[in-house]
C-alpha positions as CSV (number, residue, x, y, z in Angstrom):
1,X,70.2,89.7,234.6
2,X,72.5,87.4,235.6
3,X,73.5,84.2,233.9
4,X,73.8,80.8,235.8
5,X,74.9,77.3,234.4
6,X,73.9,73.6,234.9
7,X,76.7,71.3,234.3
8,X,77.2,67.6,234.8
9,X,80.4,66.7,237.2
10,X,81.6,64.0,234.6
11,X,81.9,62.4,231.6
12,X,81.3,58.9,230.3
13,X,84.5,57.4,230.7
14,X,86.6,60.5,230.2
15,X,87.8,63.4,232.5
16,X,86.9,67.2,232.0
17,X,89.7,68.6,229.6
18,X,92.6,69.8,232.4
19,X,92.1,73.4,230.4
20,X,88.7,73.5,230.5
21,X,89.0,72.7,234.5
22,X,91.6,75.5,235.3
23,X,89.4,78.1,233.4
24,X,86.4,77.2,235.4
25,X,88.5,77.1,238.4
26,X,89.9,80.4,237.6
27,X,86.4,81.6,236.8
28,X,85.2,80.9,240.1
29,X,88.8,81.9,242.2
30,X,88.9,78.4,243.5
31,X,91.8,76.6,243.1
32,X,92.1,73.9,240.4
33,X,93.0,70.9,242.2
34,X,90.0,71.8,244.9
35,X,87.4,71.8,242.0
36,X,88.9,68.5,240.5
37,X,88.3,66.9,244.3
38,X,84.3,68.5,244.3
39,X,83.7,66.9,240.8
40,X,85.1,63.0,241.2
41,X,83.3,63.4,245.1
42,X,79.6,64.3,243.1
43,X,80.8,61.0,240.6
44,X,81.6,58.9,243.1
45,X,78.4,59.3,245.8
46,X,75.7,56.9,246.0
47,X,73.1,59.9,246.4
48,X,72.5,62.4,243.7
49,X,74.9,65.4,245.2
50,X,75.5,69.2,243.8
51,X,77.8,71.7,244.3
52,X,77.1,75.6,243.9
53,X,79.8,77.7,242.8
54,X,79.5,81.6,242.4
55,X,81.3,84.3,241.5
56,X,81.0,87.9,243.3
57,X,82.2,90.1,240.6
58,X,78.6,91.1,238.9
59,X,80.2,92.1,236.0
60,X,81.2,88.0,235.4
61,X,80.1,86.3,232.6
62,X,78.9,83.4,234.6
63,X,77.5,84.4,238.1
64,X,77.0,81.0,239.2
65,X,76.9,77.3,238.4
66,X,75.3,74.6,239.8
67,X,77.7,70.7,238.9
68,X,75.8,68.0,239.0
69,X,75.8,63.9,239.8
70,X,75.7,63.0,236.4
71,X,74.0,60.1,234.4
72,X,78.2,58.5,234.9
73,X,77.9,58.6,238.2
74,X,77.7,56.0,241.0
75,X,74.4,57.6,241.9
76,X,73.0,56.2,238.9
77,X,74.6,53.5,238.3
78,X,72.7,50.1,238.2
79,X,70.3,51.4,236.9
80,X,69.7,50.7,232.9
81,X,70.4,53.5,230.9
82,X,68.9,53.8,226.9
83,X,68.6,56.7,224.1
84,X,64.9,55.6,225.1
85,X,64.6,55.5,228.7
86,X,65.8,58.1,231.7
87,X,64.9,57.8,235.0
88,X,62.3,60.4,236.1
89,X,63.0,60.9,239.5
90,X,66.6,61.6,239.2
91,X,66.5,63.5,235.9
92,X,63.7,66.2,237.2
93,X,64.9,66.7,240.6
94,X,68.5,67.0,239.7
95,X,68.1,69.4,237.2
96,X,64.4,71.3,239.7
97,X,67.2,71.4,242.5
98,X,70.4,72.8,240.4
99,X,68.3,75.7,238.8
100,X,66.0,76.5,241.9
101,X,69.4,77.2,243.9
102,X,70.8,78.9,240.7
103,X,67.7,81.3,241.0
104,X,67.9,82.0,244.6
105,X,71.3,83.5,244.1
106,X,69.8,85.6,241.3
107,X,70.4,84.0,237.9
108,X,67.4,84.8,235.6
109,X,69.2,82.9,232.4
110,X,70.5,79.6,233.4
111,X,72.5,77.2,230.4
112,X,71.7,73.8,231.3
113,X,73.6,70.7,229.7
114,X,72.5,67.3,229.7
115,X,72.9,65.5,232.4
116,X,74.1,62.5,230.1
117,X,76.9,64.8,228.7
118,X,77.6,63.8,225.2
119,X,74.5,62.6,224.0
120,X,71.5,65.1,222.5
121,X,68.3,65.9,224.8
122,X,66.3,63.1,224.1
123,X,62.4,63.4,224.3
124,X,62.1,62.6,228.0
125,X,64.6,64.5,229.1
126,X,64.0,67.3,227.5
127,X,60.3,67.4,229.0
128,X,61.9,66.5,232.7
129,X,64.1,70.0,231.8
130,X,60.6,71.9,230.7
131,X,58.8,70.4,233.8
132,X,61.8,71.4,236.0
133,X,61.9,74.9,234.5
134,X,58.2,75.6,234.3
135,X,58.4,74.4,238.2
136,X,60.8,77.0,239.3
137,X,59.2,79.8,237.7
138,X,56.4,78.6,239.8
139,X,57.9,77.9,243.0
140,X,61.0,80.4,242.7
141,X,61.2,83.3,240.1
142,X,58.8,83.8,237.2
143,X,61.5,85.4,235.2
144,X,63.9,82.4,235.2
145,X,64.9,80.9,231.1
146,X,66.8,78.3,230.1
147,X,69.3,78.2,227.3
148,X,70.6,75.3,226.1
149,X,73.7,74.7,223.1
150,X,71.9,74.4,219.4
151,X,73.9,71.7,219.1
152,X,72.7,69.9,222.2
153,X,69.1,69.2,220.7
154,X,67.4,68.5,218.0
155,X,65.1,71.2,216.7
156,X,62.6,68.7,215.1
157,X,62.4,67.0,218.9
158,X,61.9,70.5,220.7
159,X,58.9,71.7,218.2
160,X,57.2,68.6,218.3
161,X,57.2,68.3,222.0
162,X,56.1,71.9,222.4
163,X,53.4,71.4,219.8
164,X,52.1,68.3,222.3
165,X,52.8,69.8,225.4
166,X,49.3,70.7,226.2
167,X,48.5,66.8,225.9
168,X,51.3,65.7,228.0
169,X,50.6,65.5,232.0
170,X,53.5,68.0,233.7
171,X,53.2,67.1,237.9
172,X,53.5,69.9,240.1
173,X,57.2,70.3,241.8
174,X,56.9,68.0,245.1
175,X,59.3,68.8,247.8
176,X,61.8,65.9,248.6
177,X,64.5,65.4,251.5
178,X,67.9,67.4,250.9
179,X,71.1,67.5,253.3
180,X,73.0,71.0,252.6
181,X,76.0,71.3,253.9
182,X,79.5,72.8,253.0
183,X,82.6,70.8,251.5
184,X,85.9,72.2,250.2
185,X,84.2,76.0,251.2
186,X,81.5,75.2,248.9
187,X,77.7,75.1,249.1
188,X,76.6,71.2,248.4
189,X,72.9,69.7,248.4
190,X,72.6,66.1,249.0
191,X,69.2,65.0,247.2
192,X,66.7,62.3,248.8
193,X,65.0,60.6,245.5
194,X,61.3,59.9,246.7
195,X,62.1,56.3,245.2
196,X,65.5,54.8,244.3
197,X,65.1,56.6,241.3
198,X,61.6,56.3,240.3
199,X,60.0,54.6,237.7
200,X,61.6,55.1,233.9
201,X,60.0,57.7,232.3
202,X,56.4,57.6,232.3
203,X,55.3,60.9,229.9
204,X,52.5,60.1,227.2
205,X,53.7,59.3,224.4
């Protein structure tokens, strides 16, 4: 089994920990100034972007790791954000795209944080992270979990959503446009939202 990792490319109005950077950097035997460049390039984009990372020693603790456009970014800017509302669109195929190409590489347990790094799954997220997951197993591997921090969620949230889940209406993955290509030595996905970012979150409530 290998273990994978969704992560967001920025913070709200702060920079990654130079630390924290290095060690990934390290982790991953790229160089730490060449990860910084990747990170403030998928902030600054006007389309959703991700990078792929990987490391070839199986023995790693992390085999691969997917960063993310986050909910900072320029990609999603202008767009109103609330603890009530997240757009659809960008959420689900962000987060489909990241673990889909996390589990072509062979990660069968993949951590995913939120995109909106800082702030606790919300209810619509989380159920854009369940559609996204329940997709790939679908569409990719049927062994693929998610894992995310117990501090990240609230328990309450995830059991009542799960409890409703058979009410709520979970679409079927859709393919969308997407531009790979290779920047810095690394795999990058550019992502085509079907709509510029799709209606707010429309699950039953």
């Amino acid at each position: 089994m290998f273990n994978g990792r969704v992560q967001p490319a920025g913070l709200k109005g702060a920079k990654y920990d130079a630390e924290y950077l290095a060690s990934m950097a390290k982790h991953f035997g790229l160089a730490t100034n060449r990860l910084t460049r990747v990170l403030f390039y998928l902030e600054e984009c006007e389309k959703p972007e991700i990078a792929l990372v990987q490391n070839t020693d199986i023995n790693a603790e992390i085999h691969a790791a997917c960063f993310v456009s986050s909910a900072w970014s320029v990609s999603y800017k202008g767009q109103p954000f609330s603890r009530k509302h997240i757009h659809r669109d960008f959420y689900y195929q962000c987060l489909f795209t990241a673990m889909q190409l996390l589990a072509e590489v062979g990660c069968t347990l993949i951590g995913v944080e939120n995109l909106t790094t800082g702030y606790k799954w919300d209810r619509d997220a989380y159920i854009c992270l369940i559609e996204a997951w329940r997709n790939v197993q679908k569409c990719v591997n049927s062994d693929v979990k998610i894992q995310l921090q117990d501090v990240s969620y609230d328990r309450s949230t995830a059991e009542t959503i799960y409890s409703t889940l058979s009410s709520l209406t979970l679409n079927d993955h859709r393919p969308i446009a997407m531009h790979p290509y290779v920047m810095e030595g690394l795999n990058m996905s550019r992502i085509f939202l079907p709509t510029e970012y799709g209606p707010i979150s429309s699950y039953q409530r």
